[in-house]
TORKOL-45464 format. One line per 5 residues: their letters; for each residue x, y, z of C-alpha. Coordinates in steps of 0.5 Angstrom, whole numbers, plus 500, padded with zeros to 3 digits. Each point is the difference from the previous one (the first is absolute). Layout:
BEGIN
A	X Y Z  ...
// end
This chain:
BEGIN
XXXXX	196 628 430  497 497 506  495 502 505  500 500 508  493 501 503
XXXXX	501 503 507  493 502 501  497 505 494  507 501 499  503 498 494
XXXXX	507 501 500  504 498 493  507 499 499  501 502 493  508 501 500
XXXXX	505 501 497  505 496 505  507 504 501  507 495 502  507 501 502
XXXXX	503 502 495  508 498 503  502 502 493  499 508 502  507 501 504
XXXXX	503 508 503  507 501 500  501 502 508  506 501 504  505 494 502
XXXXX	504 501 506  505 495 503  498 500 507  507 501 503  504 506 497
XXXXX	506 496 500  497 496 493  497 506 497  507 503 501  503 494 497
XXXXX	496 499 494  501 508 498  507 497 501  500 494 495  495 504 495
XXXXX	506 506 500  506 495 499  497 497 493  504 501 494  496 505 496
XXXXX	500 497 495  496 495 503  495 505 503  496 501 493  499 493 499
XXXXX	498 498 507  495 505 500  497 499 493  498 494 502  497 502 507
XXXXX	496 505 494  499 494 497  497 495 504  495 507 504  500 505 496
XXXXX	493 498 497  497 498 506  500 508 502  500 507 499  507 505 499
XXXXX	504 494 503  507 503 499  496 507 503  498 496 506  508 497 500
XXXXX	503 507 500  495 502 506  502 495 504  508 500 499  499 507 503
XXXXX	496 498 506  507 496 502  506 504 497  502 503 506  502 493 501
XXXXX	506 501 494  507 501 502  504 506 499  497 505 495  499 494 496
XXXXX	496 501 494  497 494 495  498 500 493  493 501 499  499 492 498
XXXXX	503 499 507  495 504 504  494 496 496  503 493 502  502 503 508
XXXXX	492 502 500  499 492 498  503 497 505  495 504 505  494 500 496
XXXXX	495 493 500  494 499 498  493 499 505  494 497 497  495 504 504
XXXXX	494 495 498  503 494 501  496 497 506  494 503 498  495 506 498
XXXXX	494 501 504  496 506 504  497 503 495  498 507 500  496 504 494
XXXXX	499 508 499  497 504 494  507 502 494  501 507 502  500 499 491
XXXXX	493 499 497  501 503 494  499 495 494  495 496 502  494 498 498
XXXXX	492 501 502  500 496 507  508 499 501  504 500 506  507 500 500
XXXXX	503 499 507  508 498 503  500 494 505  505 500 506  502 493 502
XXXXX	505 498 506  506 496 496  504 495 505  507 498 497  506 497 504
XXXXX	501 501 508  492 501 500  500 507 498  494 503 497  500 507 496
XXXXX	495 503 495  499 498 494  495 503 494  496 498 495  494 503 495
XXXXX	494 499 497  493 501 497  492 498 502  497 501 495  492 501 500
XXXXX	499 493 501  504 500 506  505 495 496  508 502 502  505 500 496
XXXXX	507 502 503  506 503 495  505 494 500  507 502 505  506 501 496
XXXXX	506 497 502  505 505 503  498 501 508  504 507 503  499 504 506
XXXXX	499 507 501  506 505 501  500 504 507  498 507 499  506 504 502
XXXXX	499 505 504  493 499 502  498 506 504  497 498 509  496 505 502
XXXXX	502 502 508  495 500 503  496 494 498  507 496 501  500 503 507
XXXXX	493 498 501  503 493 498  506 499 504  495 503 507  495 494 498
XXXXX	506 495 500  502 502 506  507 502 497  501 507 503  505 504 505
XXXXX	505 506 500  504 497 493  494 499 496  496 507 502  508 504 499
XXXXX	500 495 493  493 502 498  501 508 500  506 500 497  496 498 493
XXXXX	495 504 498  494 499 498  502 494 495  506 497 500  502 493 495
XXXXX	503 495 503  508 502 498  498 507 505  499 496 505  506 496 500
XXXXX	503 506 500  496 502 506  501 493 504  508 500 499  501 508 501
XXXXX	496 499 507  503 494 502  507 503 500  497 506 504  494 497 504
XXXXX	500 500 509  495 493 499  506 494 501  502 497 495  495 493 501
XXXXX	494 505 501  502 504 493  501 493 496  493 498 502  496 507 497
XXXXX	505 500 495  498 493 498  493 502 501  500 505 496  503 497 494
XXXXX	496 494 500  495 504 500  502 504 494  502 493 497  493 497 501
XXXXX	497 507 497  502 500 492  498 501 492  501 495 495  499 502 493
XXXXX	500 495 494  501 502 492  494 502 498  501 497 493  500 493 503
XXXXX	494 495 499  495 499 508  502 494 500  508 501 500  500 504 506
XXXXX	501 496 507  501 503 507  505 496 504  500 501 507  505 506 502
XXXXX	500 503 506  503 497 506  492 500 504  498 495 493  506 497 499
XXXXX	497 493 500  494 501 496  495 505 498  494 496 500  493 500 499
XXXXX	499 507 496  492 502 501  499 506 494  496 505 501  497 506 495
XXXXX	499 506 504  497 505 499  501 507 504  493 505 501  504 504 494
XXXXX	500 495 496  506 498 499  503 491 500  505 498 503  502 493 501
XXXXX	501 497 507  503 493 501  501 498 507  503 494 501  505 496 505
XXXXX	506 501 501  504 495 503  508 500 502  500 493 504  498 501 505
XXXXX	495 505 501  493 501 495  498 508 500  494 503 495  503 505 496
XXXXX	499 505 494  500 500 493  498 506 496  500 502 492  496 504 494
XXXXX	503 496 495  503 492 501  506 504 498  503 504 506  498 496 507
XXXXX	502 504 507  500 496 506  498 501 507  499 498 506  494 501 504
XXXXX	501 501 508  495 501 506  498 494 506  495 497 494  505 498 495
XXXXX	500 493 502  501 493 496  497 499 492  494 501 497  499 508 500
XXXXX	496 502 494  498 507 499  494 503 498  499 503 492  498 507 503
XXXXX	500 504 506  494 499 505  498 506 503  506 503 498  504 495 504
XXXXX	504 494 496  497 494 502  503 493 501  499 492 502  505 497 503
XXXXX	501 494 506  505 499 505  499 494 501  496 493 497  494 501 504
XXXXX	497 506 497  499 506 493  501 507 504  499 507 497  504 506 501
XXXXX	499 507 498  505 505 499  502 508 499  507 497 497  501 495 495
XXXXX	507 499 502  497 499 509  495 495 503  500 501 508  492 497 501
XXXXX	496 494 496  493 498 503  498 491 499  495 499 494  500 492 499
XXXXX	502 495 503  499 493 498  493 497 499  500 493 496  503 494 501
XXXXX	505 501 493  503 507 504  501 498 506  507 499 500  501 507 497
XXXXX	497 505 496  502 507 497  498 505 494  502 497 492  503 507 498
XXXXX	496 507 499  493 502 502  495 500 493  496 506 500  493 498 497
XXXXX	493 504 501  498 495 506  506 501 503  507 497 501  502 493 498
XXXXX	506 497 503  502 493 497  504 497 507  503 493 501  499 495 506
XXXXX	503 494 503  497 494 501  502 493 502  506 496 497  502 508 500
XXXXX	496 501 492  500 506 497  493 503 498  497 506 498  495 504 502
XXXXX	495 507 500  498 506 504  497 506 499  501 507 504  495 506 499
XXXXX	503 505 496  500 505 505  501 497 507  505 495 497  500 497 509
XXXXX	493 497 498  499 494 496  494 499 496  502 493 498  505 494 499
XXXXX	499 492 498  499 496 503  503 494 494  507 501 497  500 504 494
XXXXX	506 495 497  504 494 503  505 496 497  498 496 494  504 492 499
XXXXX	504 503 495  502 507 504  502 496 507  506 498 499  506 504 500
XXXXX	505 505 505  495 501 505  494 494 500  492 502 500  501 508 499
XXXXX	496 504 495  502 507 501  501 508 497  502 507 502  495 503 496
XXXXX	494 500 494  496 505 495  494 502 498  498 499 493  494 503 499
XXXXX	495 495 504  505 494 501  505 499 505  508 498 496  503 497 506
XXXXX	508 497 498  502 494 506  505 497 501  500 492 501  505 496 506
XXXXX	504 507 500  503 497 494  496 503 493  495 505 498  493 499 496
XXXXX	493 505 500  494 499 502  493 504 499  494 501 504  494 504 499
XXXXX	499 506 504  492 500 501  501 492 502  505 502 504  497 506 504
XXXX	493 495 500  504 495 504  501 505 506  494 503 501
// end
């Protein structure tokens, strides 16, 4: 172990160090770009001698089926998802259906550029641990080809010297299968399309028509039956039609197999808002005034083009519904909620730009219309940009807050404030020496210079802090909490 000193602050980095493993690969869709070579290769495949058909697929199976879970079922799937393409009433052999599927099947390395932002939160399964033992889940941001980042996880323990073991990763990585028929509440959804801007004649006559709730095949349903009869033009009925359904589409369940380890389990991007990527995942536990946890992520969705704050919730790390927050608020990266309702409001930091941390409040976790500046950049290693390192801490002298600062040559380095417990608007105090920068041997990487993390946890008195070196890797370090409280008074 070594000891950087920043004042009376002792930070440890104490390991272990997490890679990229290229090894762990997920079975995803493969889509020709032109329909005509789709149509084509479902032509060839179909023109095979059957006799051949076995042979050809067992040697798919051969050469992929360790490497995954039920490849035949995920084949089969796939072959469903492109029969529309057969000719006639065609109707292939078992056998053939499996090697079809393989034709529009390939696999992606999710990790295979890097595995960084880390963040961390207690297992909601502490049973079967010793005195002074912590089982927690840690989220990372895995980044693979195209540079398009998803969530991954794994689990471990602090015991009660604050060492960390992490439970080794199996091999197989699967995404999570799309809940059907997950049901939309009206009302909330109208509340959205308002914030969006995405209302007018259609949309009102569309949202009557459904109920209270509706799933998203009743308002395909809905759209097709009003578009035939709608007195919108037909430019102004395809627009709210789309807004509709993209709205619908960027709002869904995920669910995995319950049986399957945490660190099997990846959520790829999805949706078309997240498309090209789901990044930087701040985990929080939340605990209702009835007493009830939720887990809240937010994270960056990102579609190419443009970045938005969005929302991820779950009980269980096994059942994920993804949301979209709304309002004049919702604005770049960065939003981190608080663990707890605050006067009975959901608190949240946030930044809209490089210059300042903001704090929102809000009746609605799904709706932010106002934030008010907190922090602005004050020493020399933050004044590039600053923003918040995950979720506030609670701790009887108030909010802790871990926060990144950019400096010259654009380093990376982290830092610390602390807001009072019950005005969180009022800040009590912040260092003024980075809290942990880039060693020699953590500076090379993706992204030179830069230490960084979407979450810590509190474990008795010592702050757990997992980071991510040069966006390439993820270690642990430890601090103190008393050292760390006194350097900031």
């Amino acid at each position: 172990m070594t000891t950087t000193p920043f004042l009376s602050v002792h930070v440890e980095r104490i390991g272990p160090t997490l890679t990229p493993d290229r090894s762990r690969v997920l079975m995803r869709p493969f889509n020709p770009a032109a329909e005509s070579s789709t149509r084509r290769i479902v032509a060839q495949v179909m023109a095979l001698p059957e006799a051949d058909v076995p042979r050809l697929l067992g040697e798919v199976l051969g050469e992929f089926g360790s490497r995954h879970d039920a490849v035949e079922r995920f084949f089969r799937k796939r072959f469903q998802q492109v029969r529309h393409l057969l000719a006639g009433d065609q109707e292939p052999s078992a056998a053939r259906q499996a090697l079809l599927g393989a034709y529009f099947t390939n696999e992606y390395s999710p990790e295979s550029a890097a595995l960084f932002n880390p963040s961390i939160v207690p297992h909601p399964d502490q049973s079967g641990l010793r005195a002074g033992e912590l089982r927690f889940i840690m989220s990372l941001r895995a980044t693979g080809e195209g540079h398009i980042s998803s969530i991954t996880f794994r689990e471990g323990i602090i015991d009660a010297q604050h060492r960390v073991t992490l439970v080794p990763p199996v091999a197989f990585a699967t995404e999570p299968a799309r809940v059907p028929n997950a049901i939309y509440e009206t009302a909330l959804f109208a509340r959205k399309l308002a914030e969006a801007g995405v209302q007018n004649r259609f949309c009102r006559s569309v949202l009557e028509q459904l109920g209270d709730t509706f799933t998203i095949e009743r308002l395909q349903e809905t759209l097709t039956s009003e578009r035939a009869c709608s007195e919108e033009t037909p430019a102004v009925a395809d627009r709210a039609a789309r807004g509709l359904q993209l709205l619908a589409e960027s709002n869904y369940e995920v669910r995995f197999d319950p049986a399957q380890p945490v660190s099997q389990r990846v959520i790829f991007p999805s949706s078309p808002s997240q498309s090209n990527g789901i990044e930087d995942a701040r985990f929080v536990r939340f605990q209702g005034d009835d007493g009830k946890i939720v887990y809240y992520a937010t994270y960056s969705a990102y579609d190419g083009k443009i970045v938005l704050p969005q929302l991820l919730e779950t009980e269980d790390f096994v059942h994920f519904k993804f949301n979209t927050l709304n309002g004049p608020a919702v604005q770049n990266k960065g939003m981190a909620l608080f663990p707890r309702l605050i006067d009975g409001r959901y608190a949240m930091l946030s930044r809209q730009d490089d210059d300042n941390i903001l704090l929102m409040f809000s009746d609605n976790i799904h709706f932010w219309h106002k934030a008010e500046k907190l922090l602005t950049p004050a020493q020399p290693w933050e004044f590039i940009k600053i923003g918040n390192c995950g979720s506030p801490i609670e701790t009887e002298a108030g909010w802790l807050v871990l926060s990144h600062g950019v400096g010259a040559m654009r380093k990376y380095c982290l830092g610390a404030f602390l807001l009072d417990r019950e005005d969180p608007s009022r800040v009590l105090g912040r260092l003024r020496q980075p809290l942990l920068s880039a060693n020699a041997a953590e500076r090379e990487g993706y992204v030179p210079n830069v230490v960084y993390t979407c979450g810590s946890l509190l474990h008795g008195r010592q702050l757990l802090i997992p980071y991510a070196m040069s966006d390439s890797a993820t270690s642990f370090a430890s601090v103190a909490l008393d050292e760390l409280l006194a350097a900031m008074e």
